[in-house]
C-alpha positions as CSV (number, residue, x, y, z in Angstrom):
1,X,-81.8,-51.9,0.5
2,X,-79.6,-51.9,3.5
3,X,-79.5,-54.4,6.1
4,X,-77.8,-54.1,9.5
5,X,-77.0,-57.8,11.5
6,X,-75.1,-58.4,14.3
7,X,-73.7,-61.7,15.0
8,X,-73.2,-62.5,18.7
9,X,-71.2,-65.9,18.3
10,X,-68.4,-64.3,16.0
11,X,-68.9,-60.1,17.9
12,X,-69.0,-59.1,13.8
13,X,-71.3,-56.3,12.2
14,X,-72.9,-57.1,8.8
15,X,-73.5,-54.1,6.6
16,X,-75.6,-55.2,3.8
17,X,-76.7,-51.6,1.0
18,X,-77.7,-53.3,-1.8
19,X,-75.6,-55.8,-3.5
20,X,-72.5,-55.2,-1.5
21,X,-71.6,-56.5,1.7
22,X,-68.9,-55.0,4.6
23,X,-68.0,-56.7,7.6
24,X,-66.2,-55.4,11.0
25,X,-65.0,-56.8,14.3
26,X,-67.2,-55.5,16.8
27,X,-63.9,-54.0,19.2
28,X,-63.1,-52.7,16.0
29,X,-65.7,-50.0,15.9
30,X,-65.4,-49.3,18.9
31,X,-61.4,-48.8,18.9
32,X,-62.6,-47.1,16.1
33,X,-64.9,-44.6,18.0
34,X,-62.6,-43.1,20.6
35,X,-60.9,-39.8,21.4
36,X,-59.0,-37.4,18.7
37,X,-56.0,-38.8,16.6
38,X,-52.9,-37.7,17.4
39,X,-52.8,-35.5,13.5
40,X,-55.8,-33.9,14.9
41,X,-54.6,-32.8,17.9
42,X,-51.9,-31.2,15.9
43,X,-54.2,-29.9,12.6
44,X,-55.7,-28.0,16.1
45,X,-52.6,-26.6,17.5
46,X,-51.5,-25.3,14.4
47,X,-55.1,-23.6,13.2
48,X,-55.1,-22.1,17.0
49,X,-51.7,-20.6,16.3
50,X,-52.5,-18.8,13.7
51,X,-56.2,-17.6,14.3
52,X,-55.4,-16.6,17.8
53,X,-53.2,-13.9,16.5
54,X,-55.4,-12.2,14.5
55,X,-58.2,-12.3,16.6
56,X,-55.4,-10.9,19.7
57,X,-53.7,-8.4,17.7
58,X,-56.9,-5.9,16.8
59,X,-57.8,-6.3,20.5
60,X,-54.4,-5.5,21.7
61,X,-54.6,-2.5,19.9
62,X,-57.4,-1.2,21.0
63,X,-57.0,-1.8,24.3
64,X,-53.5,0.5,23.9
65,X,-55.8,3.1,21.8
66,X,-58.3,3.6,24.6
67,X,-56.4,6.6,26.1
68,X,-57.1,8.4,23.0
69,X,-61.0,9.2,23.9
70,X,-60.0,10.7,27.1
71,X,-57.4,12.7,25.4
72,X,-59.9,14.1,22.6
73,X,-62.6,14.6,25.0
74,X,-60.1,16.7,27.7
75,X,-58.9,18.7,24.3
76,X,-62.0,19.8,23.0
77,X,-63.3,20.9,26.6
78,X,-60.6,23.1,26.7
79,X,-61.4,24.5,23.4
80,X,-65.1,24.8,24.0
81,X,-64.4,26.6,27.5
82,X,-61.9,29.1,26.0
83,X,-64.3,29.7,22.8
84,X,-67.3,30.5,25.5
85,X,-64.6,33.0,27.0
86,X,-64.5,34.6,24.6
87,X,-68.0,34.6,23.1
88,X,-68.8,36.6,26.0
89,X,-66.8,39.8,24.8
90,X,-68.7,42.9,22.8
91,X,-67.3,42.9,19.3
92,X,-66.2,46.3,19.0
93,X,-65.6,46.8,22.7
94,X,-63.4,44.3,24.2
95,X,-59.5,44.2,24.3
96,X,-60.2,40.5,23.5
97,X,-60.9,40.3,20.5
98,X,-58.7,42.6,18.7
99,X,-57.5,40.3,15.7
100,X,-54.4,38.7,16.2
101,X,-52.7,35.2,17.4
102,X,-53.0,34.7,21.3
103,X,-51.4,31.6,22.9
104,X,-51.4,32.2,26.7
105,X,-52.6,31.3,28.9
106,X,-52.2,27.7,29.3
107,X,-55.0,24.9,29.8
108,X,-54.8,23.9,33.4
109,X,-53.8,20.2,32.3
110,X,-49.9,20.0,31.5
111,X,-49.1,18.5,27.9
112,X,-51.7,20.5,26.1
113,X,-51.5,23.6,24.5
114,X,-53.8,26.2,23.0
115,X,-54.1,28.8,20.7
116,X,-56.6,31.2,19.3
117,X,-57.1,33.1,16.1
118,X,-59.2,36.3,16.2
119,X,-59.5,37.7,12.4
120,X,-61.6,39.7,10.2
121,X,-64.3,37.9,7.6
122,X,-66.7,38.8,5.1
123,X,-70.1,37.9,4.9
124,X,-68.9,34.9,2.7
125,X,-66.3,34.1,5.6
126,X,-63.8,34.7,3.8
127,X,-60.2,36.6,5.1
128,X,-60.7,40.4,5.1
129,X,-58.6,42.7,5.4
130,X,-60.8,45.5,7.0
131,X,-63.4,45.0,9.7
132,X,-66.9,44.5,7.6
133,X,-69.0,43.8,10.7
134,X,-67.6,39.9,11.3
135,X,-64.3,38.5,13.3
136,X,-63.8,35.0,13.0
137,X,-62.9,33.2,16.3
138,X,-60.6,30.1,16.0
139,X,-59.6,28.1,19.3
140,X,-56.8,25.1,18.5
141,X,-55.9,23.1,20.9
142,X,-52.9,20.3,21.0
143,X,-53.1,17.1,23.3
144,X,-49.7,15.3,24.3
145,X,-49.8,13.3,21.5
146,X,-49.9,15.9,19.0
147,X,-52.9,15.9,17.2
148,X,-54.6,19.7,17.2
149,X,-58.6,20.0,17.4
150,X,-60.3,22.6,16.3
151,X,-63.2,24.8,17.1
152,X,-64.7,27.8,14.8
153,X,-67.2,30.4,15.7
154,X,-67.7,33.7,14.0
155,X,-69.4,37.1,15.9
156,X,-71.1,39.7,13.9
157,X,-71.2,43.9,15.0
158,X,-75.2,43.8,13.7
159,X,-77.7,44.1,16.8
C-alpha cells in the first residue's frame, strides 16, 4: 500500500509503502530537484573527451582520402582512352601493335604516367612466344600517388 500526504502546517512529505514510513522537508525536494551536480558535469566532460575522438578521427580521414576518387577516376580515363587507341588498329596491319613495351607519350595531366604492353597469347591467354592469331593489350597507368591501374583487352586475327 503506499500512501502519499502532504502536511501544509510543518511543508513535510509523508511517504507511506507498506509498513515503512519516510519523511522529507518540502524545500528539500525541491533543492533536491535542480540542475546537474557538479561530478556530473565532469563524468560528461570526460566521456565527451574520449568519444569525440573516435567519432573525429574516421571523419578526419576521410575527408583527407577524398582526393583519391578523383585521382582513380582521372587514371583509369586515361587508360580506357589509350586502350580505345589502340583497339582501333588492324592486328596484322598496324605499326601499333607490334609487341613490345611503349611508354610515350605522356597523359596530358602532369604526375601521371602510362605504359602499355602489346604481346603475343594463346587461346588460353597465356604468354606465347609466336603469333597464334591473339596479342594481348595491357594499358597501366600511375597517378601521383603511386598506385598503378590496370586495363586488359586481348585482339584476335580471326574475321
Amino acid at each position: 500500500m503506499r500512501k502519499f500526504e502532504f502536511n501544509s502546517k510543518f511543508r513535510l512529505w509523508r511517504f507511506r509503502i507498506g509498513h515503512s514510513e519516510l519523511q522529507t522537508n518540502h524545500s528539500e525536494l525541491l533543492f533536491q530537484s535542480k540542475g546537474f551536480t557538479l561530478i556530473e558535469i565532469i563524468i560528461l566532460i570526460v566521456m565527451a573527451g574520449i568519444l569525440l575522438p573516435t567519432i573525429i578521427v574516421p571523419f578526419v580521414t576521410g575527408v583527407r582520402g577524398s582526393g583519391k576518387p578523383e585521382k582513380v577516376t582521372t587514371a583509369m580515363y586515361f587508360a580506357h582512352q589509350r586502350m580505345e587507341e589502340l583497339m582501333k588498329f588492324d592486328y596484322s596491319r598496324a605499326p601499333e601493335l607490334n609487341p613490345g613495351t611503349y611508354t610515350l607519350p605522356a597523359p596530358p595531366v602532369s604526375g601521371y604516367t602510362w605504359q602499355w604492353v602489346i604481346s603475343y597469347v594463346d587461346n588460353n591467354f597465356a604468354a606465347s612466344e609466336s603469333d597464334v592469331g591473339y596479342k594481348r593489350i595491357q594499358v597501366s597507368v600511375t597517378d601521383p600517388e603511386g598506385d598503378t591501374y590496370n586495363v586488359h583487352s586481348v585482339v584476335t586475327d580471326f574475321p
